[in-house]
ZAMARGU-4260 file (C-alpha; in steps of 0.2 Angstrom, whole numbers, plus 5000, padded with zeros to 4 digits):
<rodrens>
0) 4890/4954/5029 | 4876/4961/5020 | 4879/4976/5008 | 4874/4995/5016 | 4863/5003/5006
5) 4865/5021/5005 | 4859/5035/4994 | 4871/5043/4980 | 4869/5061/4975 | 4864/5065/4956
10) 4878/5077/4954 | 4890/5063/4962 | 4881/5048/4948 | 4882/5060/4934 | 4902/5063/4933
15) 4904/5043/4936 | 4910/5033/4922 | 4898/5020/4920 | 4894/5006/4921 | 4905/5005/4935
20) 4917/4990/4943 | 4904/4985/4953 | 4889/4987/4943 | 4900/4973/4934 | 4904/4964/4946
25) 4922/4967/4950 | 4930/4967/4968 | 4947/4972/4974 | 4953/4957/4983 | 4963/4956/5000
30) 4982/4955/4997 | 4984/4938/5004 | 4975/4931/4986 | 4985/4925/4975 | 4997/4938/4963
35) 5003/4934/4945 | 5016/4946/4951 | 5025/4961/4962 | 5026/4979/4953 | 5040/4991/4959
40) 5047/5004/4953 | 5065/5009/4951 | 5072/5023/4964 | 5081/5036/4952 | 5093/5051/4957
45) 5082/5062/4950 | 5069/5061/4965 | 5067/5068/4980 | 5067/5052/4990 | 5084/5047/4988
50) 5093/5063/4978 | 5111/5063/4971 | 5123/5054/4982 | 5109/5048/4995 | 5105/5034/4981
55) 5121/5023/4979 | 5119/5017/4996 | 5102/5012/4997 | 5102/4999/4982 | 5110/4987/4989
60) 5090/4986/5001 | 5083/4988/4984 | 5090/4971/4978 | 5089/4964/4996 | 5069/4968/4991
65) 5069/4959/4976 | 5077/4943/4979 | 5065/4943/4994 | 5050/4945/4985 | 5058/4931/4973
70) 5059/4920/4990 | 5041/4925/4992 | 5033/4915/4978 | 5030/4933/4965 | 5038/4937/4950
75) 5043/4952/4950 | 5042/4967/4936 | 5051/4983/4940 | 5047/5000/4932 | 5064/5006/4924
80) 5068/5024/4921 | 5084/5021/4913 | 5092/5007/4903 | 5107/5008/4914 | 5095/5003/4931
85) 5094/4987/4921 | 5112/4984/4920 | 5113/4986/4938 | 5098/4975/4943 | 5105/4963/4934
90) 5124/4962/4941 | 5120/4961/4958 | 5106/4947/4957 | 5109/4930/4956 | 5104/4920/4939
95) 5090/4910/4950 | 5084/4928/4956 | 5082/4936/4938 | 5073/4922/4930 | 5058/4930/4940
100) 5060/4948/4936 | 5053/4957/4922 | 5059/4973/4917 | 5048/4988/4910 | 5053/5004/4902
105) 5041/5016/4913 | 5050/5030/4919 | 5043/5036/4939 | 5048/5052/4951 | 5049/5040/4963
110) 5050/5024/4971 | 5033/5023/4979 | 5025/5011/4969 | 5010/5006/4981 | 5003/5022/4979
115) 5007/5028/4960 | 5001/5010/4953 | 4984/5004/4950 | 4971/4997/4959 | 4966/4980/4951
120) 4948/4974/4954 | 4947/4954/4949 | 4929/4946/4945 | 4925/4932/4956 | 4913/4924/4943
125) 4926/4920/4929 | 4945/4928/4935 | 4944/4944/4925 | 4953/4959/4931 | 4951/4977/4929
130) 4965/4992/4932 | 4957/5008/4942 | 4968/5023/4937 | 4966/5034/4951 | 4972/5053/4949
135) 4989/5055/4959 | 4998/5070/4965 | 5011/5067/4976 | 5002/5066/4994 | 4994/5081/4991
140) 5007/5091/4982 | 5023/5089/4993 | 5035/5086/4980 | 5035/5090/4963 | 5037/5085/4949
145) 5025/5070/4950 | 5020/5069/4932 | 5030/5054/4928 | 5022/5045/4944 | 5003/5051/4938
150) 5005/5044/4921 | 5015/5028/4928 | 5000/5017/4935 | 4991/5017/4917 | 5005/5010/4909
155) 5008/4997/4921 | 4988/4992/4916 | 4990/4994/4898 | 5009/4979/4898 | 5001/4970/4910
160) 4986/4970/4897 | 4972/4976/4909 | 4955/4986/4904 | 4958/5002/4913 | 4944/5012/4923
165) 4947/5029/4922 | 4944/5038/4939 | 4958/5054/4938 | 4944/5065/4944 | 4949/5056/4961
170) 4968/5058/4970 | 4970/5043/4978 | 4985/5034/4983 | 4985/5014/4987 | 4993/5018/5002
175) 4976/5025/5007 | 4966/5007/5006 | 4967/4991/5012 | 4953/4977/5009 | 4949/4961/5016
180) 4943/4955/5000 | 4926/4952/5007 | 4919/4970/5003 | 4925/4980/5018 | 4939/4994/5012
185) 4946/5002/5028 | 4953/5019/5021 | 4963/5033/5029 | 4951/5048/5032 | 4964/5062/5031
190) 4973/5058/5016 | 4959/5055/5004 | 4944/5069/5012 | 4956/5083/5010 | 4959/5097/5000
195) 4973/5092/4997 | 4967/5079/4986 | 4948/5080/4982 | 4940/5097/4985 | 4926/5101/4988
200) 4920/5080/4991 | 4913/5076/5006 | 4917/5060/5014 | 4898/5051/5012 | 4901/5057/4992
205) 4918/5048/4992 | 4912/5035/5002 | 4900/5030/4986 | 4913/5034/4974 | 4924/5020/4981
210) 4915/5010/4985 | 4908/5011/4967 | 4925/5010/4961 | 4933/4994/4971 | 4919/4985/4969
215) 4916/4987/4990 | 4900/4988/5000 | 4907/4996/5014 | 4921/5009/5020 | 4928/5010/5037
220) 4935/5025/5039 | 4951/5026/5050 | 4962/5040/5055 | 4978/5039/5063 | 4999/5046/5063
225) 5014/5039/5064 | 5027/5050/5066 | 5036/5056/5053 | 5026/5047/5040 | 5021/5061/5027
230) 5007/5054/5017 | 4995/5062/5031 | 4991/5044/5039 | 4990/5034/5026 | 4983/5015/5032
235) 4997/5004/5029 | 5005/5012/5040 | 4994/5007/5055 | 4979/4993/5053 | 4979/4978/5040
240) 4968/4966/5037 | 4972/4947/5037 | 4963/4932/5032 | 4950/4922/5044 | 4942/4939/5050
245) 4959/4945/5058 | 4963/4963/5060 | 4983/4971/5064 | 4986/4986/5072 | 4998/4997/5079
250) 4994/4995/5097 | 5002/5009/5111 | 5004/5000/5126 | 4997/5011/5140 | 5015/5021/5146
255) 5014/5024/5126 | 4998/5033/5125 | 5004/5052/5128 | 5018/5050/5113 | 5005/5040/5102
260) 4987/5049/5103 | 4982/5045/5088 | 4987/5028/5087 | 4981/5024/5103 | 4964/5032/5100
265) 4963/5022/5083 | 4967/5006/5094 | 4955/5008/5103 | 4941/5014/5090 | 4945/4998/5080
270) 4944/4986/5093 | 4927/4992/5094 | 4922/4987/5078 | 4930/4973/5080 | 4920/4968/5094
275) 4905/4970/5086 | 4909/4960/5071 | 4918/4946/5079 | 4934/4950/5073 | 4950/4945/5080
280) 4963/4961/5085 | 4981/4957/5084 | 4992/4973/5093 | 5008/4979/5085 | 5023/4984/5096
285) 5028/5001/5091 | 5048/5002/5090 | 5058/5015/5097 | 5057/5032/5087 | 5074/5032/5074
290) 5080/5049/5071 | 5090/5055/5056 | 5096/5073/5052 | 5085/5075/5069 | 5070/5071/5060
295) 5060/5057/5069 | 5059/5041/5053 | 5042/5034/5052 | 5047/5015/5059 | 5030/5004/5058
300) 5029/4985/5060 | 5011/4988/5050 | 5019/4991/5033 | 5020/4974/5029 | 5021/4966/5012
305) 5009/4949/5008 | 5018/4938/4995 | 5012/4924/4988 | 5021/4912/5001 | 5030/4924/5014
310) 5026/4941/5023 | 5040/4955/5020 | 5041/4963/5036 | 5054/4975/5042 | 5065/4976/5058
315) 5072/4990/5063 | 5088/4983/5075 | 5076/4985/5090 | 5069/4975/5104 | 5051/4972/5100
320) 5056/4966/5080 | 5056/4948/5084 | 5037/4952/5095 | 5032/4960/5079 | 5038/4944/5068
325) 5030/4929/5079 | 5014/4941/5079 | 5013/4944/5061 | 5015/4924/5058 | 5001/4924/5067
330) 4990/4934/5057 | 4996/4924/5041 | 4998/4905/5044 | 5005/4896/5032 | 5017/4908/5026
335) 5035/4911/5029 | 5040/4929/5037 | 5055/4935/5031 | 5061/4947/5043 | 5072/4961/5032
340) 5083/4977/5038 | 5070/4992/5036 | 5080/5006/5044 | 5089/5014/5028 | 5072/5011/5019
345) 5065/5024/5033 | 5075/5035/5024 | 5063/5040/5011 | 5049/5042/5023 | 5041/5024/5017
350) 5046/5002/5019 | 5041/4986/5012 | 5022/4988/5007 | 5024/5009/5000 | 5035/5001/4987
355) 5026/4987/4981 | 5012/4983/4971 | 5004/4968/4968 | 4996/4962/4953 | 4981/4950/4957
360) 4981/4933/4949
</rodrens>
């Protein structure tokens, strides 16, 4: 696919660092490349995800997480935010399982490592890599404090001894991307061309920024909701990319439409594009809606994680989890799909791909 050209606005090129990622010739490969390893980041009791009592119980998916990522081919380095996490980590994994861990003293807010990390480019030509530090502030203000998280991404760069590209005059969260590694970066709409994040930036300015940024030639711009997902319909949670010109979405079946507009009228935008660009579609089953507190949890098959040598992907005890495992095998032959319990995850509004990030090889 040949590169779009477009026009850049002056006052748009003038607050860019320069020379940037791509004027380098950096890229930001597809997830299913090959990672040196698999950031996450501690949860804490400090944090609004899982607060006080509500953190105990959720630890035991936390080292279900790791082990699994372990299984998966990565080594994995977790963000610590106090030396007594280590402790923990380290008495309820096996030996085998540890050898691959890493432990970093990087304090977070919060758990949701996909979208306080950075974004690393890698050079095609010679293998270099490159850390974009984007602005963060916590989806769009929701829950403060986020200062840890905000300062978090950089010092993951800096251990993992990365350059660093400077881009905090942009909010964007990973969750918000998705690329097939070919130069196409499909990007949620509403959590990135907001207010909430970048004022005043219109969407064909943002367009240039990122794809200025990542290293892209092109942005396809989606919009969609899952219900109760509270990043404001970030990617991952509805559409992936996967290798040989594949695309994954969330796929309402017809008596679904009514519940799912949004995803149903994303469905149907994307297979468009696909169509025209010879790409295969692979449909999502959507589970039944899980309800805590009263509150409707966002369950979706599509946020998947992509290890080296497995897919992560969550099951929420209903029907359709084993349609949703067989089809995501499909998308990514040659790996193993490890199939893990995603409901108490859902607790914190996030699964398997919001809480990891992976560090190209």
């Amino acid at each position: 696919m040949e590169p779009k050209e477009r026009s850049i606005p002056l006052s748009i090129m003038s607050s860019r660092p320069s020379p940037t990622p791509a004027e380098r010739g950096y890229s930001m490969p597809a997830e299913w490349e090959p990672h040196a390893a698999t950031w996450l980041s501690w949860p804490n009791a400090r944090g609004a995800t899982f607060p006080g009592d509500l953190l105990p119980p959720i630890l035991p998916a936390f080292h279900r997480l790791v082990a699994a990522l372990v299984e998966g081919g990565e080594t994995v380095i977790v963000n610590l935010s106090d030396p007594d996490e280590r402790a923990g980590i380290e008495s309820a994994l096996t030996a085998d399982v540890l050898k691959q861990v890493r432990f970093l003293e990087n304090p977070t807010n919060e758990p949701w490592c996909r979208d306080h990390g950075p974004t690393v480019l890698r050079r095609k030509t010679d293998g270099d890599r490159l850390a974009v530090h984007w602005r963060y502030n916590s989806w769009g203000g929701k829950y403060p404090p986020w200062d840890l998280d905000a300062a978090a991404g950089a010092r993951m760069a800096r251990d993992a001894g990365l350059e660093i590209y400077d881009r905090t005059d942009l909010t964007i969260e990973g969750g918000s991307l998705e690329s097939n590694g070919e130069g196409v970066l499909m990007v949620s709409e509403s959590s990135v061309v907001t207010d909430s994040r970048n004022p005043g930036r219109s969407r064909e300015d943002l367009t240039a920024e990122l794809c200025a940024s990542t290293g892209s030639h092109e942005v396809l711009w989606v919009n969609a909701d899952v219900p109760g997902d509270d990043t404001d319909g970030h990617v991952d949670c509805y559409a992936r990319f996967a290798p040989g010109d594949r695309l994954v979405i969330l796929d309402p079946t017809p008596a679904q439409e009514a519940d799912y507009p949004s995803l149903a009228a994303n469905a149907r935008h994307l297979r468009r594009v696909a169509a025209e660009r010879e790409w295969e579609v692979i449909g999502l089953p959507i589970p039944a809606p899980i309800h805590i507190g009263g509150a409707v949890m966002p369950s979706t098959y599509a946020n998947y994680y992509i290890a080296n040598t497995a897919v992560l992907t969550p099951a929420f005890g209903d029907p359709a989890d084993t349609v949703a495992a067989e089809l995501i095998a499909a998308a990514y032959p040659g790996r193993k799909v490890i199939t893990m319990p995603a409901r108490e995850l859902i607790w914190g509004q996030g699964g398997f791909h919001c809480l990891t990030q992976q560090l190209p090889a």
